[in-house]
N, C-alpha and C positions, 0 to 999 in steps of 0.2 A: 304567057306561061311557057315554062323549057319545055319540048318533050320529054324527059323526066319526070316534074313537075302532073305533066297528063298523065304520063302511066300510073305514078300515082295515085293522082284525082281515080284512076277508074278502081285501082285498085281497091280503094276507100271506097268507092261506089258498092263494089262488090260486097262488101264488109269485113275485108280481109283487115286482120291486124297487123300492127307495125312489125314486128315479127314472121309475119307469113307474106308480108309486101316485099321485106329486106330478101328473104330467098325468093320468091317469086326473080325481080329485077337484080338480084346478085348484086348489091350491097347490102353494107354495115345497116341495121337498125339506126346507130345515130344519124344516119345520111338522111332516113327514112324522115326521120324526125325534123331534122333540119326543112329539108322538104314542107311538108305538114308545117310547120310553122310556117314557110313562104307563103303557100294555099293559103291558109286562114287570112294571111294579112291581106294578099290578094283578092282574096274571096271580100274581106271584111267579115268574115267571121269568128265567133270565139273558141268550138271546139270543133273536133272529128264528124260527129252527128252534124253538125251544119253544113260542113262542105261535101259529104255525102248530098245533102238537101240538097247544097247549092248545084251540084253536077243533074242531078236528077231533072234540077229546073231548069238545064241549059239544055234538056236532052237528051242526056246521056242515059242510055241501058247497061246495066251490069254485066260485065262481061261474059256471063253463065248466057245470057241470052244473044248475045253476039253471034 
Protein backbone atom coordinates (compact mmCIF):
# COMPACT_ATOMS: atom_id res chain seq x y z
CA UNK A 1 0.00 0.00 0.00
CA UNK A 2 1.04 3.93 -0.76
CA UNK A 3 1.26 5.97 2.28
CA UNK A 4 -1.80 7.71 0.97
CA UNK A 5 -3.37 4.55 0.43
CA UNK A 6 -2.92 4.03 4.76
CA UNK A 7 -3.96 7.36 5.55
CA UNK A 8 -6.85 6.36 3.95
CA UNK A 9 -7.30 2.94 5.28
CA UNK A 10 -7.28 4.64 8.86
CA UNK A 11 -9.30 7.17 7.78
CA UNK A 12 -12.08 4.58 6.75
CA UNK A 13 -11.15 2.90 9.95
CA UNK A 14 -12.29 5.84 11.83
CA UNK A 15 -15.52 6.05 9.83
CA UNK A 16 -14.99 9.20 8.28
CA UNK A 17 -16.75 9.58 4.94
CA UNK A 18 -15.18 10.12 1.55
CA UNK A 19 -16.05 13.64 1.96
CA UNK A 20 -14.65 14.27 5.45
CA UNK A 21 -11.33 11.96 4.26
CA UNK A 22 -10.82 14.41 0.96
CA UNK A 23 -10.53 17.48 3.70
CA UNK A 24 -9.00 15.67 6.36
CA UNK A 25 -5.83 14.75 3.66
CA UNK A 26 -6.46 17.80 1.35
CA UNK A 27 -7.60 16.27 -1.68
CA UNK A 28 -10.42 16.05 -4.20
CA UNK A 29 -13.15 13.38 -3.06
CA UNK A 30 -12.50 11.70 -6.42
CA UNK A 31 -8.79 10.97 -5.48
CA UNK A 32 -10.53 9.82 -2.32
CA UNK A 33 -12.36 7.42 -4.32
CA UNK A 34 -9.88 6.36 -6.52
CA UNK A 35 -8.05 5.40 -3.40
CA UNK A 36 -10.91 3.29 -2.01
CA UNK A 37 -11.07 1.47 -5.06
CA UNK A 38 -7.24 0.44 -4.92
CA UNK A 39 -7.95 -0.71 -1.03
CA UNK A 40 -10.75 -2.87 -1.92
CA UNK A 41 -8.93 -4.57 -4.62
CA UNK A 42 -6.00 -4.91 -2.43
CA UNK A 43 -7.79 -5.71 0.48
CA UNK A 44 -9.97 -8.25 -1.85
CA UNK A 45 -12.85 -6.64 -0.68
CA UNK A 46 -16.12 -5.54 -2.06
CA UNK A 47 -17.11 -2.41 -0.11
CA UNK A 48 -16.15 0.46 2.60
CA UNK A 49 -17.59 -1.74 5.65
CA UNK A 50 -15.02 -4.48 4.77
CA UNK A 51 -11.88 -2.72 4.45
CA UNK A 52 -12.71 -0.83 7.68
CA UNK A 53 -13.04 -4.80 8.93
CA UNK A 54 -10.02 -5.61 7.03
CA UNK A 55 -7.83 -2.69 8.83
CA UNK A 56 -9.39 -3.68 12.24
CA UNK A 57 -8.06 -7.31 11.62
CA UNK A 58 -4.59 -6.15 10.63
CA UNK A 59 -4.57 -4.09 13.94
CA UNK A 60 -5.28 -1.12 13.51
CA UNK A 61 -7.10 1.38 16.06
CA UNK A 62 -9.12 4.25 14.97
CA UNK A 63 -7.49 7.24 15.05
CA UNK A 64 -9.75 8.69 18.03
CA UNK A 65 -7.85 6.29 20.12
CA UNK A 66 -4.32 7.02 18.80
Amino acid sequence: MTPTQIKVLRCVHSGLLNKQIAYELGMAEATVKVHMTALMRKLNVRNRTQVAVAAGNMGWRSSSAD
